[in-house]
LOFILO-88195 format. One record per residue: residue number from 1; chain; x, y, z of N, C-alpha, C in turn. Coordinates in steps of 0.001 Angstrom, whole numbers. Layout:
// residues N
[site NUM 'A' [X Y Z] [X Y Z] [X Y Z]],
...
//
This chain:
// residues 153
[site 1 'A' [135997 94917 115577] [134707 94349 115258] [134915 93133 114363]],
[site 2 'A' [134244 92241 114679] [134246 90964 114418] [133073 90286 112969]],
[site 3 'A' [133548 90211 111927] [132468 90119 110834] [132279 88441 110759]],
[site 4 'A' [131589 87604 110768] [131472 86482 110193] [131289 86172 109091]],
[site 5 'A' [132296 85394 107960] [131860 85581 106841] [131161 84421 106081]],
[site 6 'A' [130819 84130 105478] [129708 83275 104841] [131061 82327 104115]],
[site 7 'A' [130917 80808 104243] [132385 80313 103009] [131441 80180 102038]],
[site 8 'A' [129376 79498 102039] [128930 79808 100462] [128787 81449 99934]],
[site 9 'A' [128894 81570 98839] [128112 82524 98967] [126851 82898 97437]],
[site 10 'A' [126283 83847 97262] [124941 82955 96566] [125283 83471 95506]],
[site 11 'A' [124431 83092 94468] [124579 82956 93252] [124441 84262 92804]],
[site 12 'A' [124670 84848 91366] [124137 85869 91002] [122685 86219 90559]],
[site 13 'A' [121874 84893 90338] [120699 84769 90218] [119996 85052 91254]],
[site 14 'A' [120639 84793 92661] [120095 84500 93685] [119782 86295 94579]],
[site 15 'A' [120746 86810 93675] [121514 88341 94239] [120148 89085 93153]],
[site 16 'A' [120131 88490 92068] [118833 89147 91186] [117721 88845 91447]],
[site 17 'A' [117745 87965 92073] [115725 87758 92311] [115840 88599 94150]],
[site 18 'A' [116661 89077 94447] [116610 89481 95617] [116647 90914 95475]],
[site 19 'A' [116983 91236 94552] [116899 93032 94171] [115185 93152 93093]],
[site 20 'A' [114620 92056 93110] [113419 92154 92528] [112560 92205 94040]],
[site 21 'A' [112818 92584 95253] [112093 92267 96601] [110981 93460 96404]],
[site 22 'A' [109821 92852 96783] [108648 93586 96899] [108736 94967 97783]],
[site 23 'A' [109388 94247 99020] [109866 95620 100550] [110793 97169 99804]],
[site 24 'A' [111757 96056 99125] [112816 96801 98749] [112260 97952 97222]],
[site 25 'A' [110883 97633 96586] [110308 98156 95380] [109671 98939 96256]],
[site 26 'A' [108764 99114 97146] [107869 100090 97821] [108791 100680 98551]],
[site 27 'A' [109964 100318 99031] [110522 101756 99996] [111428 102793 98889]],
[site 28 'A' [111632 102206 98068] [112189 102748 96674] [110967 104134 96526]],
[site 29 'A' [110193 103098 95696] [109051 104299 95564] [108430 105140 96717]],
[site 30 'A' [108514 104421 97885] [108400 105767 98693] [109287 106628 98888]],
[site 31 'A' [110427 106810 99005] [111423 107704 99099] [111289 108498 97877]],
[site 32 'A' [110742 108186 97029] [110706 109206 95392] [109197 109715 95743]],
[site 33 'A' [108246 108717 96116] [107303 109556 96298] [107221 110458 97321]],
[site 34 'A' [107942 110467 98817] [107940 111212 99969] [108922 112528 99222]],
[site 35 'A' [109934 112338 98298] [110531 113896 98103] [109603 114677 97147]],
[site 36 'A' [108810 113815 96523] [107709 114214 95336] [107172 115813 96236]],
[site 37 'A' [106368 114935 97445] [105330 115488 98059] [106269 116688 99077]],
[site 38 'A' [107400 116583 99705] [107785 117583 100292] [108137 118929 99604]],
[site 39 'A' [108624 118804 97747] [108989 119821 97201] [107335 120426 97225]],
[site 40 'A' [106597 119539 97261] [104781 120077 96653] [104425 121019 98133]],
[site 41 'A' [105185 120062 99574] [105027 121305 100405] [105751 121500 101096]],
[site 42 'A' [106794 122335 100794] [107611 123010 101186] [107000 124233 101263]],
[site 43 'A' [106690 125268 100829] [105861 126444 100720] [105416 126382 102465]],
[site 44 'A' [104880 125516 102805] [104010 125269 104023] [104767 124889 104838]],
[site 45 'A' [105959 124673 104697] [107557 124180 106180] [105815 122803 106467]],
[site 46 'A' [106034 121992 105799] [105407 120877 106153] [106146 119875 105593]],
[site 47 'A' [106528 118801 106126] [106932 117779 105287] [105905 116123 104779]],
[site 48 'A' [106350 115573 104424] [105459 114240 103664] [105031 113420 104894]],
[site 49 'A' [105889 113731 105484] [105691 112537 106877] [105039 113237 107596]],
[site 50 'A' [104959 114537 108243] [104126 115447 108943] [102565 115196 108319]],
[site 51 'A' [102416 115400 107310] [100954 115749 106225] [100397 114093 106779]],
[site 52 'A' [100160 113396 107153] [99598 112476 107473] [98750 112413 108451]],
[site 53 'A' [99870 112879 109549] [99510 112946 110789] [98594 114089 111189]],
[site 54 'A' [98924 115050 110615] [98149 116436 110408] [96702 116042 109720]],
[site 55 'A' [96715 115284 108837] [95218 115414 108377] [94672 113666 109194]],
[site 56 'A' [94901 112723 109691] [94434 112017 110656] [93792 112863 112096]],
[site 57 'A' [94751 114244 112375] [94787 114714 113916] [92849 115633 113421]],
[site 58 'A' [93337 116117 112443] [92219 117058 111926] [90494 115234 111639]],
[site 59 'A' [91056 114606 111003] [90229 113925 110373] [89136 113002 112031]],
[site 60 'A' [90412 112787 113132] [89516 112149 114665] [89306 113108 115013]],
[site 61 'A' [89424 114385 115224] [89243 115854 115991] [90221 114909 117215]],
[site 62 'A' [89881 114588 118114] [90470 114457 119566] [89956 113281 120183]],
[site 63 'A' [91753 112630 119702] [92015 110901 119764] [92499 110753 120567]],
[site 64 'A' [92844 109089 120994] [93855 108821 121439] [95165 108589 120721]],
[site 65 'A' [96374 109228 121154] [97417 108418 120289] [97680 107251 119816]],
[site 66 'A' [97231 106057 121126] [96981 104906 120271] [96699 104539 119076]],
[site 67 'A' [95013 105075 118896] [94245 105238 118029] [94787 105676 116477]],
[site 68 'A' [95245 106948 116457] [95967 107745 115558] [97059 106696 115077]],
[site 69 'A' [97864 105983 116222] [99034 105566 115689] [98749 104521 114975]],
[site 70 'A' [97332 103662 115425] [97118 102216 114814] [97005 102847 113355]],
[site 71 'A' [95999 103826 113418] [95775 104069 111779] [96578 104355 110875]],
[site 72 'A' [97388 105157 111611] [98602 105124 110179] [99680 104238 109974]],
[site 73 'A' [99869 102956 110844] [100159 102284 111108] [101644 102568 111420]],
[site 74 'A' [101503 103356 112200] [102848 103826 113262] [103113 103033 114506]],
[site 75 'A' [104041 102750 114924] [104203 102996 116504] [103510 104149 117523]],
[site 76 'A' [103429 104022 118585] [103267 104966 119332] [104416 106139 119611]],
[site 77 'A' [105500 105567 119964] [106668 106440 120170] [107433 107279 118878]],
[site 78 'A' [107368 106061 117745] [107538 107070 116566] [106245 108428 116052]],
[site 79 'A' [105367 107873 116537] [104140 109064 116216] [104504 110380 117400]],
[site 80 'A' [104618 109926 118495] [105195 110865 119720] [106168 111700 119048]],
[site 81 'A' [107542 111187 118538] [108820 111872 117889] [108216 112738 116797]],
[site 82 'A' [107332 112370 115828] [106948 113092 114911] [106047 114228 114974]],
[site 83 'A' [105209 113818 115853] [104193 115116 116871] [104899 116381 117143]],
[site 84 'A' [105871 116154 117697] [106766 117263 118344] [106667 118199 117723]],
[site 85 'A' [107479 118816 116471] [107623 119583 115292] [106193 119742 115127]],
[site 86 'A' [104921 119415 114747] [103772 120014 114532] [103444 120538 116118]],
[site 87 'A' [104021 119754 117238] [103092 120631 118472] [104028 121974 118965]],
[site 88 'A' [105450 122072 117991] [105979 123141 118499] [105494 124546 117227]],
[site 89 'A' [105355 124086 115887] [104225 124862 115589] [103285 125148 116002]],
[site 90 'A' [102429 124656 117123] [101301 124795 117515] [99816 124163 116517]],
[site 91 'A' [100538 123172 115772] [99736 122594 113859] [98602 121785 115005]],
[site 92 'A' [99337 120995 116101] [98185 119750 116792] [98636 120135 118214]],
[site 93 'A' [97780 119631 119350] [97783 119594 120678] [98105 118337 121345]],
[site 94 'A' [99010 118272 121876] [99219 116644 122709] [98972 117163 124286]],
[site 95 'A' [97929 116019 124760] [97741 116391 126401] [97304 114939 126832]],
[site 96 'A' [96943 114785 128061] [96253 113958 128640] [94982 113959 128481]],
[site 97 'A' [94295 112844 128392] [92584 112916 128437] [92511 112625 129410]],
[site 98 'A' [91053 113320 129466] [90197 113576 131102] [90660 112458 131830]],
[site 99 'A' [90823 111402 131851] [90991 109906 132679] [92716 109933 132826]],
[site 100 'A' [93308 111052 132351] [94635 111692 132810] [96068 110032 132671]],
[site 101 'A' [94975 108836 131809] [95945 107490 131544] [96352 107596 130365]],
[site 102 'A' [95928 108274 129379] [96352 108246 127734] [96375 109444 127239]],
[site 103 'A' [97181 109226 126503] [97373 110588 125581] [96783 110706 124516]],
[site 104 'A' [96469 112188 123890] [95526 112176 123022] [96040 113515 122192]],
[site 105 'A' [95514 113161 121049] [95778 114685 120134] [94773 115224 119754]],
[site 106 'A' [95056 116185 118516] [93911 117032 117938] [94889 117717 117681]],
[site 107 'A' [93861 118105 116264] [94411 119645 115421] [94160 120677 115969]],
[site 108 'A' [94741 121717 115926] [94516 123032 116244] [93663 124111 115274]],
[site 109 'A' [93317 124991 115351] [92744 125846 114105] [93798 126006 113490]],
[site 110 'A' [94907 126483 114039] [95860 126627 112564] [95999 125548 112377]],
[site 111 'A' [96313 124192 112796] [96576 123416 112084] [95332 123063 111112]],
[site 112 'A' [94497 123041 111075] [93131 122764 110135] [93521 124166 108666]],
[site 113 'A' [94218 125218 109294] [94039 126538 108282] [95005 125809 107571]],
[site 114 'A' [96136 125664 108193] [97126 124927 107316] [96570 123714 105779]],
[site 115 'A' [96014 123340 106893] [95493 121949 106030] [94644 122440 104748]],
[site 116 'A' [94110 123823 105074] [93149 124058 104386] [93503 124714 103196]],
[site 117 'A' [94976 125745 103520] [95886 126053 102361] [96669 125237 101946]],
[site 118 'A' [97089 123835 102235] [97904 123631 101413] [97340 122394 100615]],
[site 119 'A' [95832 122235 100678] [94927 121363 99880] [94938 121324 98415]],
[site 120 'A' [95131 122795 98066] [95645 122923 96460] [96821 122219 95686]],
[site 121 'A' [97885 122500 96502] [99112 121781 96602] [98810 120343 96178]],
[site 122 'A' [98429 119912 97061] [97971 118040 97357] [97240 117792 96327]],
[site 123 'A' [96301 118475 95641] [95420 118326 95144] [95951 118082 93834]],
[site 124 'A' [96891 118901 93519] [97866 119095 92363] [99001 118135 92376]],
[site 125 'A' [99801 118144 93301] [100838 116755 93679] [100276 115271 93738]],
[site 126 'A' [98757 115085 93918] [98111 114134 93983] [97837 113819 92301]],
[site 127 'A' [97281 114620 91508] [96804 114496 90125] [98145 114091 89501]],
[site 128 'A' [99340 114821 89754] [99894 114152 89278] [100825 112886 89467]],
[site 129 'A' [100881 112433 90915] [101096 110873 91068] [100472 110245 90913]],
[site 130 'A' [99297 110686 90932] [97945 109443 89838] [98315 109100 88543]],
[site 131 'A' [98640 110071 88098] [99273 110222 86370] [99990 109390 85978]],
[site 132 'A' [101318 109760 86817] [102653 109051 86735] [102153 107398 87336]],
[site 133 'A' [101594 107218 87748] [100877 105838 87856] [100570 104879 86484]],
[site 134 'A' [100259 106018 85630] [99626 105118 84381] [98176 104938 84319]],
[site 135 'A' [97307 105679 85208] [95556 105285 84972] [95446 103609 85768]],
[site 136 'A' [96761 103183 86525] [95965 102057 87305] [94983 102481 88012]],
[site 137 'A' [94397 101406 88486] [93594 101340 89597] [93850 101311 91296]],
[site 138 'A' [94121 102294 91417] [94641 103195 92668] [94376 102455 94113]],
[site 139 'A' [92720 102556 93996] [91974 102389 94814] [91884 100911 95390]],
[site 140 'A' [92195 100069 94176] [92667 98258 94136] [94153 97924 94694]],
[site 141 'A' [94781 98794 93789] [96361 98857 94567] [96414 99275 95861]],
[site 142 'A' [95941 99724 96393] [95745 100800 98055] [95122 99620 99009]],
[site 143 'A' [94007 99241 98763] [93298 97909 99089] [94355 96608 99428]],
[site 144 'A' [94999 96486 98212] [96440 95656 98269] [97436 95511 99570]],
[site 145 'A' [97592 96757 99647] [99072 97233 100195] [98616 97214 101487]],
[site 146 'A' [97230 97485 101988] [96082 97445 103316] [96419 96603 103399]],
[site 147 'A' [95579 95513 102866] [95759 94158 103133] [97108 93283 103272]],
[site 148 'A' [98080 93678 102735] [99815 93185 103008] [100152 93793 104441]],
[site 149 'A' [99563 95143 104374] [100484 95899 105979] [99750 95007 106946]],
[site 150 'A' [98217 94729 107125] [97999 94282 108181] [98461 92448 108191]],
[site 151 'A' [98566 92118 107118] [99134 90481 107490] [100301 90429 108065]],
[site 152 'A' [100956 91652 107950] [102503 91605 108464] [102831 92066 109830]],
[site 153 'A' [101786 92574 110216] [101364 92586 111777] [101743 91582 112804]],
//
């Protein structure tokens, strides 16, 4: 294998304002926040990345995947891969809709019971990543990060 190597190469300033990267600060904190939320549900064999999709599947009752995927701003095929594991629990349903061209989900009753026990959890794992926030303004920051995901579209 063949490496090409750079003859400049950049500064150390250049190496520090590049470890200050906005991408590289939010996938940071998500990876601390995604293990946050899996120890919060583990109890429930649910993971951080599952709990999304599970309360979107519950929140359209019976979507299209499209649909589902725009909102959480997934792919289609990565939402497909992640489905699996909740549809082999039986948590959501993947089938064809009536017009037998798109696929569509929905929660199941257990998956809604699920949702419904492990709300305490969330509720509690939520209070306290609000916390650990500092009393920002959540709801402004969230708004933010909306508005960045879809410009990057």
């Amino acid at each position: 294998m063949y490496i090409h190597r750079m003859k400049a190469e950049l500064s150390p300033a250049a190496i520090a304002e590049m470890d200050g990267c906005v991408c590289l600060a939010l996938r940071r904190a998500s990876r601390t926040l995604t293990r946050f939320y899996d120890r919060a549900f583990r109890a429930h064999r649910l993971r951080a990345t599952q709990f999304p999709i599970l309360v979107a599947a519950c929140k359209h009752g019976t979507a299209p995947l499209a649909e589902v995927a725009e909102s959480l701003g997934m792919d289609r095929t990565t939402l497909l891969r992640n489905l699996r594991p909740l549809a082999r629990r039986r948590l959501v349903e993947v089938s064809l809709g009536a017009d037998s061209k798109r696929t569509e989900i929905r929660a199941t009753p257990t998956g809604r019971a699920l949702i419904a026990r492990l709300y305490p959890e969330w509720k509690k794992a939520q209070g306290h990543a609000l916390k650990a926030l500092g009393g920002q303004d959540l709801s402004r920051s969230l708004d933010t990060l909306g508005a960045m995901a879809r410009s990057a579209r």
